[in-house]
Steps between C-alpha positions, in 0.01 A plus 500: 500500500397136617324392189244275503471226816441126416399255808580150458503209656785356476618151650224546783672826567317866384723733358450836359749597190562850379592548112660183576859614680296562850315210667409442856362175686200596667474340894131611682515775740166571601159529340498600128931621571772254411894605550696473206855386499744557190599209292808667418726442806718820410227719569354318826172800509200399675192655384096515595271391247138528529226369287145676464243345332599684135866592583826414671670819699847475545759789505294755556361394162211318367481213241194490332303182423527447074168307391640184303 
């Protein structure tokens, strides 16, 4: 439903964009967990990401590493 995840870094800021109409600035929570906050101020949804060494699980989904 998501698509595919790209993580950027973006102005010294790490963001996480969805198909490209969903992105969220990433701020460090705690370990390997950041909280992401919606870029798009009409939706103002907070979200957990987490990032394993060959994924990233976020809404009760996971985002699969894609070798380059």
């Amino acid at each position: 439903m998501y698509g595919e995840a790209v993580v950027q870094l973006e102005n010294e800021r790490l963001i996480v964009r969805f198909n490209q109409y969903l992105s969220f600035e990433l701020v460090h929570w705690f370990g390997d967990t950041f909280l992401g906050k919606t870029q798009e101020k009409f939706l103002g949804w907070d979200e957990y990401f987490e990032f394993k060494p060959d994924r990233l699980e976020v809404f009760g989904a996971s985002f699969f590493k894609r070798n380059p």
